[in-house]
gemmi code that builds the backbone of each chain (N, CA, C; Angstrom):
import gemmi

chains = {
    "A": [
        ("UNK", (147.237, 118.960, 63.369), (146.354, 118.369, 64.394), (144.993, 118.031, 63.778)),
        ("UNK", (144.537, 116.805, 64.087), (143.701, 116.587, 63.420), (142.049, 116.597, 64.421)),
        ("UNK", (140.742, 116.413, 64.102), (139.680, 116.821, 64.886), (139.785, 115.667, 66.030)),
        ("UNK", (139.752, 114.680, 66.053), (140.195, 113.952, 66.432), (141.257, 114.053, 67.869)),
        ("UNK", (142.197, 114.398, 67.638), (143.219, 115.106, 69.019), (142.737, 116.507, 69.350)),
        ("UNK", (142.426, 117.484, 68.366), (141.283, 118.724, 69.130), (140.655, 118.343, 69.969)),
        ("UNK", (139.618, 117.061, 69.476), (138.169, 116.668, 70.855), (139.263, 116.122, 71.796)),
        ("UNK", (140.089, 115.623, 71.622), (140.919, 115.164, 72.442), (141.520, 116.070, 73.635)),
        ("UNK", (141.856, 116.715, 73.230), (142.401, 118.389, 73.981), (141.212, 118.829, 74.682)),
        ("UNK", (140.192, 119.453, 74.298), (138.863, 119.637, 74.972), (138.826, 118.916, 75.772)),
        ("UNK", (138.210, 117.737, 75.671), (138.029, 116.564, 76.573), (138.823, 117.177, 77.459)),
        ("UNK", (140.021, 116.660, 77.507), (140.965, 116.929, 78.917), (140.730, 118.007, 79.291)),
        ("UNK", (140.808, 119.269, 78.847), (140.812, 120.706, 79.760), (139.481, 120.717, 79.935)),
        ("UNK", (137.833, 120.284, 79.492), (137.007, 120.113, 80.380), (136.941, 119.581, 81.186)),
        ("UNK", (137.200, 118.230, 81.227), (137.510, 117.445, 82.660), (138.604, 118.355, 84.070)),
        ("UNK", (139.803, 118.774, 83.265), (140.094, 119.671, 84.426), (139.412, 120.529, 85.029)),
        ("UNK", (138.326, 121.668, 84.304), (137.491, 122.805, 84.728), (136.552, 122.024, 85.661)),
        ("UNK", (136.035, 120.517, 85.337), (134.940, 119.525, 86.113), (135.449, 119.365, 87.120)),
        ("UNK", (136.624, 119.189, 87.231), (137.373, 118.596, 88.550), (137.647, 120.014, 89.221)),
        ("UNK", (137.558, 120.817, 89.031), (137.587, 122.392, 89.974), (136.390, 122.246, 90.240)),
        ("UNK", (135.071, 122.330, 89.722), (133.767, 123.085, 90.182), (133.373, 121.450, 91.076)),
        ("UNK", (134.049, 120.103, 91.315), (133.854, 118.851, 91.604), (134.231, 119.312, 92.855)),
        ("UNK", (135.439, 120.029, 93.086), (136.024, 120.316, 94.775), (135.297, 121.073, 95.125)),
        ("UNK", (134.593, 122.159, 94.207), (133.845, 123.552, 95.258), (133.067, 122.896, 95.668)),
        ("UNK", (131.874, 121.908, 95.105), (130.831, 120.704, 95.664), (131.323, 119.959, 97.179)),
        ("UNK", (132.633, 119.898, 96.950), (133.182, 118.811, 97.963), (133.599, 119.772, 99.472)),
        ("UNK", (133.680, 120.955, 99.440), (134.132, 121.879, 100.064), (132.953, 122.693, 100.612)),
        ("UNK", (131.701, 122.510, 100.197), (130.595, 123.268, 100.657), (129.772, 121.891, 101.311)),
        ("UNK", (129.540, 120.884, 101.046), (128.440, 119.787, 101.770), (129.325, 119.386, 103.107)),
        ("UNK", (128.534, 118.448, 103.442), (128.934, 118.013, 104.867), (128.564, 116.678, 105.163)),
        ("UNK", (128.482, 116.311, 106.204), (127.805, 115.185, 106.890), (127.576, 113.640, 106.077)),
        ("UNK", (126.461, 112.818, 105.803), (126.202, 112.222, 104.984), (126.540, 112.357, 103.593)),
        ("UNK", (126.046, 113.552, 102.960), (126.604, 113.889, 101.542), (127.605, 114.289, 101.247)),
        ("UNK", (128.733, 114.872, 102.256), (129.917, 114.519, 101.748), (130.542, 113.365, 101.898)),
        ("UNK", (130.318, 112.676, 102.547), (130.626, 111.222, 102.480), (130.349, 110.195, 101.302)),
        ("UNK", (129.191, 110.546, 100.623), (129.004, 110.245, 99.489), (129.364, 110.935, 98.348)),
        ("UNK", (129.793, 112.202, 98.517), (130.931, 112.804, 97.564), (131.910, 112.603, 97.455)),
        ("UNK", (133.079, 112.227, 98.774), (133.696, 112.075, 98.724), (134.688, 111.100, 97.731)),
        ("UNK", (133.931, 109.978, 97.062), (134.257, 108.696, 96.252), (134.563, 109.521, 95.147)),
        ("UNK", (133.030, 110.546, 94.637), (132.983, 110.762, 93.307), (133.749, 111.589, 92.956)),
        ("UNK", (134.290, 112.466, 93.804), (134.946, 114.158, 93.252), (136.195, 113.820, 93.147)),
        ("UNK", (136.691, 112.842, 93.704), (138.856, 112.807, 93.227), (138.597, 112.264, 91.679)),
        ("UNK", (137.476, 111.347, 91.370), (137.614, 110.994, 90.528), (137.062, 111.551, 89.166)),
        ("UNK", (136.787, 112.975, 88.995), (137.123, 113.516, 88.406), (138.149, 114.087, 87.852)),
        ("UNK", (139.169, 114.385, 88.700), (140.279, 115.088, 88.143), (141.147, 113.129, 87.611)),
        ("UNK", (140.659, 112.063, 88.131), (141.804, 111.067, 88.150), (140.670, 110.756, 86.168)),
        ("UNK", (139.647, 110.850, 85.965), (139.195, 111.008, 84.427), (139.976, 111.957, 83.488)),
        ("UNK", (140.382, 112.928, 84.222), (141.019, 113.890, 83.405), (142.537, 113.511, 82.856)),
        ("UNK", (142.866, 112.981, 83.761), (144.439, 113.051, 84.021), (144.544, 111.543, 83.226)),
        ("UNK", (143.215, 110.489, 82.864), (143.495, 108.999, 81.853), (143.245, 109.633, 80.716)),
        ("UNK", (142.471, 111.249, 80.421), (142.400, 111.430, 78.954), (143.604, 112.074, 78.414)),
        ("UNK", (144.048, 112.752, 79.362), (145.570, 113.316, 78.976), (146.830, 112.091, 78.908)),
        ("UNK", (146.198, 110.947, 79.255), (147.642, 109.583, 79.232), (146.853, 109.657, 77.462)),
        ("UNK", (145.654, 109.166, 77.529), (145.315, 109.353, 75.530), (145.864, 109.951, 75.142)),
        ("UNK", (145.786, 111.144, 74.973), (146.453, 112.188, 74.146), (147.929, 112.334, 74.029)),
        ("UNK", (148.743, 111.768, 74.584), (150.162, 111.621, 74.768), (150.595, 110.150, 73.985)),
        ("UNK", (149.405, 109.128, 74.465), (149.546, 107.814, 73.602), (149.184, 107.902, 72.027)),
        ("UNK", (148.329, 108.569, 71.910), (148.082, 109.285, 70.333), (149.055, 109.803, 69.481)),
        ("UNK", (149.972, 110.785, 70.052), (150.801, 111.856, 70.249), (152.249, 110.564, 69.631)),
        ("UNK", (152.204, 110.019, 70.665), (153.668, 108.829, 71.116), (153.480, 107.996, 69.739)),
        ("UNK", (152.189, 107.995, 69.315), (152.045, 106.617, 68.270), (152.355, 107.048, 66.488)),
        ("UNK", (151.505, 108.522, 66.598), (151.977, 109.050, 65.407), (153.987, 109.307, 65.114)),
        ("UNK", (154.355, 110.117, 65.896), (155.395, 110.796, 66.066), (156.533, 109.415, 66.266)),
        ("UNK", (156.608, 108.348, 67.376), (157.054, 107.527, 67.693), (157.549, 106.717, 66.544)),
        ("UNK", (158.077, 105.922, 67.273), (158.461, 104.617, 66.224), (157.694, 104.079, 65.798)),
        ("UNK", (157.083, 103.310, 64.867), (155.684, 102.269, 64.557), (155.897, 100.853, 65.288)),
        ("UNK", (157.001, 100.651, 64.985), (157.015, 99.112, 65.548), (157.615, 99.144, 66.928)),
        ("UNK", (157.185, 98.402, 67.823), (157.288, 98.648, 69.348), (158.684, 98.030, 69.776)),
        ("UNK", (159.642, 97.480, 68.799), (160.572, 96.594, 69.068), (161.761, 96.964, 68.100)),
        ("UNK", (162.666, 97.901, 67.980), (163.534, 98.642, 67.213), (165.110, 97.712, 67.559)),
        ("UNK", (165.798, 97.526, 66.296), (166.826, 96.995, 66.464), (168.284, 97.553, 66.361)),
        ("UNK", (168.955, 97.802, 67.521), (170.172, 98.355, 67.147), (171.716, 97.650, 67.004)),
        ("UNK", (172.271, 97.638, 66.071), (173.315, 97.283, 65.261), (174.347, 97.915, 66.059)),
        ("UNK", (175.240, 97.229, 66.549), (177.159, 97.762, 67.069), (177.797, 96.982, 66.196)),
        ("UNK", (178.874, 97.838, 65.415), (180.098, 96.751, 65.228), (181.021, 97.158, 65.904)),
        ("UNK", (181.904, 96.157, 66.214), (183.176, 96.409, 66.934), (184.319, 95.270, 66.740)),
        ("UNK", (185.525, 96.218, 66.546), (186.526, 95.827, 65.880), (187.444, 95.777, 66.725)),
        ("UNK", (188.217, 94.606, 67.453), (189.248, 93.961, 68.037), (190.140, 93.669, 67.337)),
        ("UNK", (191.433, 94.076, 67.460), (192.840, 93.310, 66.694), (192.370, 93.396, 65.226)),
        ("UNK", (191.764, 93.807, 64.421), (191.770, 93.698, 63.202), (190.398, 92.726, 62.936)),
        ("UNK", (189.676, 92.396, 63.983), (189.195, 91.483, 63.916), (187.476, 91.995, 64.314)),
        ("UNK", (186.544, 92.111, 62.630), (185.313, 92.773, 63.312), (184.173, 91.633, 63.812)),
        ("UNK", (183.281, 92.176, 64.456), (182.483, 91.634, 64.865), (181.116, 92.344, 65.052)),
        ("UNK", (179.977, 92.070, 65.143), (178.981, 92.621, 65.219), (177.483, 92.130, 65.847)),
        ("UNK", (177.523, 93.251, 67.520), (176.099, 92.934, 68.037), (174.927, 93.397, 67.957)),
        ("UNK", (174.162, 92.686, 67.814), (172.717, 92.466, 67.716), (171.566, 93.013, 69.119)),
        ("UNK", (171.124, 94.245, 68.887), (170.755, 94.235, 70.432), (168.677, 94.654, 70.076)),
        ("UNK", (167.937, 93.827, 70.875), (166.655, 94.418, 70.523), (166.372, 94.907, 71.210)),
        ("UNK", (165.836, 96.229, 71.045), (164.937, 97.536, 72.558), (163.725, 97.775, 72.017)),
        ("UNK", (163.039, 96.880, 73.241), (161.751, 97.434, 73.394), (161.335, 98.767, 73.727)),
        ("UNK", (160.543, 99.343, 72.686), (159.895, 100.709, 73.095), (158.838, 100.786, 74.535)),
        ("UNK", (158.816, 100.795, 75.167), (157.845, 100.323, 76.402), (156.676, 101.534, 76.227)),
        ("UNK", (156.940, 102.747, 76.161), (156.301, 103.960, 76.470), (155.040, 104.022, 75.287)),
        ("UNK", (155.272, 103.500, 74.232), (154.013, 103.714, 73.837), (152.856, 102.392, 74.067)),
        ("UNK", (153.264, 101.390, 74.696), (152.389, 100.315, 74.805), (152.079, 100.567, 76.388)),
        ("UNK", (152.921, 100.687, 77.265), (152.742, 101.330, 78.727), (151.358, 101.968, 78.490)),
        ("UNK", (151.827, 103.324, 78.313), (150.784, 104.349, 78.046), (149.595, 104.234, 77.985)),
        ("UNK", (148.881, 103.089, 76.999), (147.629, 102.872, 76.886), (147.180, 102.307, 77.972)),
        ("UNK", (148.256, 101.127, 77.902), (147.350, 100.727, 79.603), (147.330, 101.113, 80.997)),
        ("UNK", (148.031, 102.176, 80.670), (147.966, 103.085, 82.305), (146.557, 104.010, 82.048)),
        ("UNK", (146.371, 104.372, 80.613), (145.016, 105.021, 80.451), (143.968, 104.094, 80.726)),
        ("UNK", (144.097, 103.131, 80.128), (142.744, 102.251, 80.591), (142.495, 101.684, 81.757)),
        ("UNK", (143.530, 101.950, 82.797), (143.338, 100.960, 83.881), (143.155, 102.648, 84.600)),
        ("UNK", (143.469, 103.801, 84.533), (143.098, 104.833, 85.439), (141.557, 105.188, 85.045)),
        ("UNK", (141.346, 104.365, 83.372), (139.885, 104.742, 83.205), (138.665, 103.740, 84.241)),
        ("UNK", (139.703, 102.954, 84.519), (138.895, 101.230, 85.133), (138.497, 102.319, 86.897)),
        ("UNK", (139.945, 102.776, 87.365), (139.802, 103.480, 88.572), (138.719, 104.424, 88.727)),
        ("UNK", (138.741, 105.073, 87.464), (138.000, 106.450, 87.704), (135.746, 106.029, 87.878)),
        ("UNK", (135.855, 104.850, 86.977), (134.916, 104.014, 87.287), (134.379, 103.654, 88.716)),
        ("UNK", (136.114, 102.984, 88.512), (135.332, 101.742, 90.043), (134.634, 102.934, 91.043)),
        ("UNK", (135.819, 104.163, 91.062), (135.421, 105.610, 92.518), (133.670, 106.083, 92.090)),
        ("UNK", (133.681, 106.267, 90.860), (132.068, 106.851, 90.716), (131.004, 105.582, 91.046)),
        ("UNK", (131.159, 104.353, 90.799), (130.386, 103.349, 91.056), (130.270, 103.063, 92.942)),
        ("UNK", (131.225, 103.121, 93.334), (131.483, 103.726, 95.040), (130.737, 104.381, 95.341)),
        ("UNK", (130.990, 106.064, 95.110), (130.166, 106.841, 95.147), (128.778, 107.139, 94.973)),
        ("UNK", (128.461, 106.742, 93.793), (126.593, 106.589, 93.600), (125.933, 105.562, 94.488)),
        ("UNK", (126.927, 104.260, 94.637), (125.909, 103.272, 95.709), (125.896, 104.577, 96.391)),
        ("UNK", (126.783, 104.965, 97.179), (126.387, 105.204, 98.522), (125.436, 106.744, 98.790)),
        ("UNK", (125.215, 107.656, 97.568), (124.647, 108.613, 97.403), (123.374, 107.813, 97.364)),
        ("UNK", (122.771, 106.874, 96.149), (121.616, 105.951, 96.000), (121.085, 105.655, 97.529)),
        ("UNK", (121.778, 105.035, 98.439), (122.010, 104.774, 99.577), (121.340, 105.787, 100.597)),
        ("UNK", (121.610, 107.404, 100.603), (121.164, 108.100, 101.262), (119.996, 108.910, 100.863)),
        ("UNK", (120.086, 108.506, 99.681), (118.864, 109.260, 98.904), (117.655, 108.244, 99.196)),
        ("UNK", (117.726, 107.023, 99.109), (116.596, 106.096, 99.577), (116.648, 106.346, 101.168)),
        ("UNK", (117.140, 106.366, 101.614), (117.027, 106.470, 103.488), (115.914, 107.627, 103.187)),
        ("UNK", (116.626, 109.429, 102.518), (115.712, 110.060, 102.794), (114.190, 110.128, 102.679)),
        ("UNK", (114.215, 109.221, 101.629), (113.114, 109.700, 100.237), (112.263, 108.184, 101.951)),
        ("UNK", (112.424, 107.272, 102.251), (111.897, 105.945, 103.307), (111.249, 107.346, 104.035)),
        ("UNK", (112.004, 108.149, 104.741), (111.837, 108.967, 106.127), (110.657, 110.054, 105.387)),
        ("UNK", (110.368, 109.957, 104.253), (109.824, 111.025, 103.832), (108.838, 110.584, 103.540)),
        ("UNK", (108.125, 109.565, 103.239), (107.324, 108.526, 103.074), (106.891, 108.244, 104.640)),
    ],
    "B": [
        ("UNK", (141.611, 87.724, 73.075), (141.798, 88.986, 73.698), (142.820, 89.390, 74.520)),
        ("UNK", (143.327, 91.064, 73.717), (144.226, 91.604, 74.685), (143.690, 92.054, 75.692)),
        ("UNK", (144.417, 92.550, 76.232), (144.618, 93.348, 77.766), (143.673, 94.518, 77.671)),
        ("UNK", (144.195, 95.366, 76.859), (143.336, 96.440, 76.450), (141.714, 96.475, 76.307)),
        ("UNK", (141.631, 95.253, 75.272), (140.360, 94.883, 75.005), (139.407, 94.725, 76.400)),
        ("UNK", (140.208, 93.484, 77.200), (139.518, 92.842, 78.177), (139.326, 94.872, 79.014)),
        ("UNK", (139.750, 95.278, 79.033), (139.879, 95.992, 80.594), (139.003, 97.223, 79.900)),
        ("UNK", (138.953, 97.307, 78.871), (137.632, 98.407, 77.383), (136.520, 97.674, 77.775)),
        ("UNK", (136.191, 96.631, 77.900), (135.051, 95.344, 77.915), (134.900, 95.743, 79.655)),
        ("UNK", (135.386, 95.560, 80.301), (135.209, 95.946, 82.127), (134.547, 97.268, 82.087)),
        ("UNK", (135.224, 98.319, 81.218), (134.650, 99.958, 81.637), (133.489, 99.934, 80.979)),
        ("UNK", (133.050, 99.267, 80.033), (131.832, 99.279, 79.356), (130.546, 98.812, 80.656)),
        ("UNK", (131.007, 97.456, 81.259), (130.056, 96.642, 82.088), (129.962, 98.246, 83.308)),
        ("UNK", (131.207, 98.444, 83.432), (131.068, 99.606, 84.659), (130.273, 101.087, 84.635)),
        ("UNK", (130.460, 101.013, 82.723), (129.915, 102.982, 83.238), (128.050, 102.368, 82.983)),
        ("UNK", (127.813, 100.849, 82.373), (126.633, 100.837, 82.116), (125.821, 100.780, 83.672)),
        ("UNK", (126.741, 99.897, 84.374), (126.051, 99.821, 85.819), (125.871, 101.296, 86.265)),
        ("UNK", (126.930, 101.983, 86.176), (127.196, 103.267, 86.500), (125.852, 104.018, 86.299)),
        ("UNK", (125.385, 104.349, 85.251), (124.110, 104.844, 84.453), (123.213, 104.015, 85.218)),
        ("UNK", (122.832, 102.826, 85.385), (121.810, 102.253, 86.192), (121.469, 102.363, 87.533)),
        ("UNK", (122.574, 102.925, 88.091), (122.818, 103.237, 89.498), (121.614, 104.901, 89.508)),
        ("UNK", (122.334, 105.647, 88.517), (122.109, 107.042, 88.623), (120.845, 107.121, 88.224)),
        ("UNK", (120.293, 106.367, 87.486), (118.637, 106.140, 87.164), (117.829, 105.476, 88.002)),
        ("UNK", (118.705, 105.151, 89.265), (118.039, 104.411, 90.365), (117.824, 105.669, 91.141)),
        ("UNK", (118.786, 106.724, 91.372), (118.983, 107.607, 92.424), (117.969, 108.509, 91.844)),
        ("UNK", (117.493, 108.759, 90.243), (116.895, 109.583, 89.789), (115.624, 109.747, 89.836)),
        ("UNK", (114.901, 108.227, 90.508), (113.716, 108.066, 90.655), (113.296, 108.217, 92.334)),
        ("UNK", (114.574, 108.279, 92.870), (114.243, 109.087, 94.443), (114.199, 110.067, 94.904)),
        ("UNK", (115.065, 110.940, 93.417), (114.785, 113.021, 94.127), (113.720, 113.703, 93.119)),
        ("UNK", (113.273, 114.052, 93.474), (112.695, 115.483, 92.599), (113.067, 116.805, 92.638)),
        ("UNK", (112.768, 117.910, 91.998), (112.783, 119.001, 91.662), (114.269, 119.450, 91.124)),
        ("UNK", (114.566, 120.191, 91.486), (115.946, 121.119, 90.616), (117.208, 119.662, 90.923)),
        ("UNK", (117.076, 118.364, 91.833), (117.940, 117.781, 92.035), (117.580, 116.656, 90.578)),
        ("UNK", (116.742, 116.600, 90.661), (116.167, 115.393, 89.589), (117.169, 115.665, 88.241)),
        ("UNK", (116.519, 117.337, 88.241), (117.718, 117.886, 86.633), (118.767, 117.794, 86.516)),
        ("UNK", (119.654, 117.853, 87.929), (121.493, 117.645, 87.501), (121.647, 116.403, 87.630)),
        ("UNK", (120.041, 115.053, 88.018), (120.867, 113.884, 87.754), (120.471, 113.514, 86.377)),
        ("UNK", (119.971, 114.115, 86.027), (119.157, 113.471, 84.167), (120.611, 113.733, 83.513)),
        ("UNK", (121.262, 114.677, 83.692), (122.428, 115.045, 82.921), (123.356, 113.656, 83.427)),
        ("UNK", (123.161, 113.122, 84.813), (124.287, 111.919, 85.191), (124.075, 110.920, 84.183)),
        ("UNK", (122.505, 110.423, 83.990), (122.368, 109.270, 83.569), (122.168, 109.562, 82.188)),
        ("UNK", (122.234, 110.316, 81.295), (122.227, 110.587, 80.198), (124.419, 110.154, 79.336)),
        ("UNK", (124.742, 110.867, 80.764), (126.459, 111.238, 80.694), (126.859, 109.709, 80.945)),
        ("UNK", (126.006, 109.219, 81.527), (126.963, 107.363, 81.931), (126.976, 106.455, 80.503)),
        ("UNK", (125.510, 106.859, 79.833), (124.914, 106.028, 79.081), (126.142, 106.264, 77.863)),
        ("UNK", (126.368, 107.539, 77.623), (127.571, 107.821, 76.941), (128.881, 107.384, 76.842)),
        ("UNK", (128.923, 107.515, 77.903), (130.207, 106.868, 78.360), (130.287, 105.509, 78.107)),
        ("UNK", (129.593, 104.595, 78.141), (129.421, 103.203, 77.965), (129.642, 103.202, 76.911)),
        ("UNK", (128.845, 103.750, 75.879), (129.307, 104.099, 74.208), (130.856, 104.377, 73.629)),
        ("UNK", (131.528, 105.880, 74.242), (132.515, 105.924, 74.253), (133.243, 104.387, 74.774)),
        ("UNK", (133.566, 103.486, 75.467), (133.862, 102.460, 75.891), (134.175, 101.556, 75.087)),
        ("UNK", (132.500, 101.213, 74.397), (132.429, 100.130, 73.678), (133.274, 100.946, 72.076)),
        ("UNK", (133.298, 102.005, 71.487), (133.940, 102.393, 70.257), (135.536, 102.100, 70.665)),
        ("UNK", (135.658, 102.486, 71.441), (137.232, 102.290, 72.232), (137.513, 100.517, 71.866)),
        ("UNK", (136.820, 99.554, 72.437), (137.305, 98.471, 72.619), (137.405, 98.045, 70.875)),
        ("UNK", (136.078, 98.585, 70.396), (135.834, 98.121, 68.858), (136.895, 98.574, 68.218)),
        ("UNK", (137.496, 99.707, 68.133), (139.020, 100.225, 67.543), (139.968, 99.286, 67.927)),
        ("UNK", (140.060, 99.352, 69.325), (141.434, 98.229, 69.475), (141.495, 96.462, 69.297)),
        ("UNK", (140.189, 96.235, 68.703), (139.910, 95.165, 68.149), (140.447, 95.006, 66.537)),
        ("UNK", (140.602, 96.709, 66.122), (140.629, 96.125, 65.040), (140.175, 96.797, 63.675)),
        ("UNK", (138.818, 97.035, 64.417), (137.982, 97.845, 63.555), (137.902, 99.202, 63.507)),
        ("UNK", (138.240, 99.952, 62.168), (138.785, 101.023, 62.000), (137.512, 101.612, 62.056)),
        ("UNK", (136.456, 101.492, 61.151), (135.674, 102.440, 60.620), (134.351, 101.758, 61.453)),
        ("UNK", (132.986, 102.651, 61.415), (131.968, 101.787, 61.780), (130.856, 102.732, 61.141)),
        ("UNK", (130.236, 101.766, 60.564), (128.996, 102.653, 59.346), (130.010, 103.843, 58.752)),
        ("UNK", (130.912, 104.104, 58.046), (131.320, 104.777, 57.481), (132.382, 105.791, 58.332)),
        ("UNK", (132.400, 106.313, 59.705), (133.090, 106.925, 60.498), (134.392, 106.044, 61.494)),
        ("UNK", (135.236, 106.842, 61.130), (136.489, 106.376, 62.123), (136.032, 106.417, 63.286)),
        ("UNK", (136.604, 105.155, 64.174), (136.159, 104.781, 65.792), (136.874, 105.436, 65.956)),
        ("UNK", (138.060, 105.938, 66.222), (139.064, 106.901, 66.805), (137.975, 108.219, 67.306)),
        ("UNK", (137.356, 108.575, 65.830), (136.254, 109.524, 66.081), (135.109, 109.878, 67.219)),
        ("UNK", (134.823, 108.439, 66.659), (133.503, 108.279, 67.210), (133.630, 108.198, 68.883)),
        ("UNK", (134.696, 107.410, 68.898), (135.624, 107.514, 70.448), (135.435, 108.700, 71.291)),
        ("UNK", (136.225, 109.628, 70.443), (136.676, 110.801, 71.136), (135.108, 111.793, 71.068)),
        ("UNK", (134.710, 111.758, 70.055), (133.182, 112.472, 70.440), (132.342, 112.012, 71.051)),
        ("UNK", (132.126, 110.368, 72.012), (131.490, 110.053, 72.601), (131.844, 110.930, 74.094)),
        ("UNK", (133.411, 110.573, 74.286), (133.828, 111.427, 75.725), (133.657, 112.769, 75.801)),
        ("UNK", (134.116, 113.489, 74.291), (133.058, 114.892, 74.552), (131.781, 115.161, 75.366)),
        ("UNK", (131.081, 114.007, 74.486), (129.518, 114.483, 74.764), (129.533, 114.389, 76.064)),
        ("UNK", (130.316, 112.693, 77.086), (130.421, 112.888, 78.291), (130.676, 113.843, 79.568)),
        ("UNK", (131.888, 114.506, 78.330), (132.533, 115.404, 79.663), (131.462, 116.729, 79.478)),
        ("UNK", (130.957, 117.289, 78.231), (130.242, 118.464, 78.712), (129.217, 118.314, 79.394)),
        ("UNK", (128.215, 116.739, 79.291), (127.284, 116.552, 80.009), (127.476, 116.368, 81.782)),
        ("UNK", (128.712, 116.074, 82.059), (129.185, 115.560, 83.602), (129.971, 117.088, 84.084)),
        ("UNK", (129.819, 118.380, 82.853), (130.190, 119.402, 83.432), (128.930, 120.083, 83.945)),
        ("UNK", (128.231, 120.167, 82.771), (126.923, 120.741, 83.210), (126.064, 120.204, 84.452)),
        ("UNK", (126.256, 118.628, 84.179), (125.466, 118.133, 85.549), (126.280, 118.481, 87.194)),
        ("UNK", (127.155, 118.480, 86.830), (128.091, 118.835, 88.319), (127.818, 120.634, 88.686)),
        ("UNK", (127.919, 121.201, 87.647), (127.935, 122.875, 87.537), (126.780, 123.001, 88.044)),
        ("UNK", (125.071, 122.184, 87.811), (123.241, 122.124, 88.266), (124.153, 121.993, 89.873)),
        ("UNK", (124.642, 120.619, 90.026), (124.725, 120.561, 91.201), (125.319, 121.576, 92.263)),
        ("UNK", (126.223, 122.144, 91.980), (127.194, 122.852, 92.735), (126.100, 124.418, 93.196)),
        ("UNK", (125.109, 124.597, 91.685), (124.225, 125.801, 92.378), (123.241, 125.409, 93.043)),
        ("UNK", (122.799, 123.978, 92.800), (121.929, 123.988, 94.000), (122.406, 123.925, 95.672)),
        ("UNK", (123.043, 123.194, 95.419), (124.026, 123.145, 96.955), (124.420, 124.566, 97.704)),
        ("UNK", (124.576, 125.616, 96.331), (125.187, 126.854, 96.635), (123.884, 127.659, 97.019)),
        ("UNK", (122.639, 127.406, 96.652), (121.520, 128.065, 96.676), (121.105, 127.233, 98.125)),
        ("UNK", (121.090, 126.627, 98.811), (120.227, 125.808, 100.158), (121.754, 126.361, 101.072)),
        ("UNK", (122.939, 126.215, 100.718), (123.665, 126.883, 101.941), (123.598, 128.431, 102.187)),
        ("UNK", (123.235, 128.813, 101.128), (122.990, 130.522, 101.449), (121.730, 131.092, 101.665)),
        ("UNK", (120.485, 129.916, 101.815), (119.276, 130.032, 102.076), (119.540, 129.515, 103.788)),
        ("UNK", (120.639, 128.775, 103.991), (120.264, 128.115, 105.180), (121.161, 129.283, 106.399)),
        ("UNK", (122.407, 129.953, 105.650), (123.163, 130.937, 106.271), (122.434, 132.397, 106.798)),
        ("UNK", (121.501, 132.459, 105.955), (120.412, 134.373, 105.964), (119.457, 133.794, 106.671)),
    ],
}
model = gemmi.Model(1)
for chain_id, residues in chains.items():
    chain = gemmi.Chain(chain_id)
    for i, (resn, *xyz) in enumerate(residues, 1):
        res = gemmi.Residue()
        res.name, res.seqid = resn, gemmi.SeqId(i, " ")
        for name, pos in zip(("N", "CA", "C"), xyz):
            atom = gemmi.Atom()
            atom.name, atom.element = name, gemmi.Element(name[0])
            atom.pos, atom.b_iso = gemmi.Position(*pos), 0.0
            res.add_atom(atom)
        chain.add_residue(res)
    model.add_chain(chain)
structure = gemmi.Structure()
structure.add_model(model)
structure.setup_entities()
């Protein structure tokens, strides 16, 4: 294992521990501010869960096949008579993979960008009323 | 451009807004709230980084000033995730400190 998939490993099991102490937050506020929590705290654990699709795509790429398109060879022999098919299989799982990480990384975005408008949002109301 | 690239290039535009957002919110609270957001907008700005090393790898480019992007990648989201632990962990005691001030 190289440092590289270590930070990799970290990463993810911090993000899981973030996404626990993210619900106790979500489980103690109320009213307005949980409403504006509400966006940000799933999307912690949904950060965690695109660094663990990395680490599996890392994982898939070393270990895996290299080339995404592997060719398998049948012969088959009728009456004395051989013949031989040609079949190409796409590996899907290691090209999948990445882009299910990057597009849950796009999600985990779009929910925190949600979330802060609308925290920004109540934090200027207060900060107006306080003024 | 691939797919990858383009949608590395989107999370970049997003965690930077992201960080601009939280430096907006940071100039409306003060005291012990101000501190768990310095850790937000410190953690976005990162993240944008992590982003952009991400897209620069799958472009292509292995190394940058001498260090593997793979690297540089994965220690950018470090720095993210301990900073978005710590800033959430500020938050959770202050929240925990005003409901048990507001309960006695």
């Amino acid at each position: 294992m190289t440092v590289v998939d270590l930070l990799a490993v970290v990463v993810a099991i911090t993000g899981l521990a973030a996404a626990v102490i993210a619900r106790k937050i979500w489980l103690m506020v109320e009213g307005d501010l949980a409403a504006s929590w509400r966006w940000i705290l799933p999307s912690v654990p949904v950060y965690a869960i695109s660094y663990t699709v990395l680490i599996m795509y890392n994982f898939a790429r070393k270990f895996g096949v290299a080339d995404p398109v592997f060719t398998v060879d049948i012969d088959v022999s009728i009456l004395e008579r051989q013949t031989m098919f040609s079949m190409q299989i796409w590996e899907p799982i290691i090209l999948v993979l990445r882009n299910i990480q990057v597009l849950a990384e796009m999600l985990f975005l779009m929910l925190v960008i949600i979330g802060l408008i609308r925290q920004y949002r109540l934090f200027q109301r207060l900060s107006d009323k306080r003024s | 451009m691939s797919f990858i690239v383009a949608v590395e290039t989107l999370n970049f535009i997003l965690a930077s807004l992201a960080a601009l957002i939280s430096l907006g919110i940071l100039r409306k609270v003060t005291g012990n709230l101000a501190a768990s957001w310095r850790y937000a907008v410190v953690a976005f700005q990162v993240l944008a980084l992590a982003t952009l090393f991400a897209a620069v790898n799958d472009i292509g480019i292995i190394t940058v000033v001498g260090v593997s992007s793979d690297l540089l990648r994965n220690t950018a989201h470090f720095v993210f995730i301990i900073l978005a632990f710590f800033g959430l962990l500020r938050n959770y005691q202050l929240i925990r400190n005003l409901t048990e001030r507001d309960s006695s």
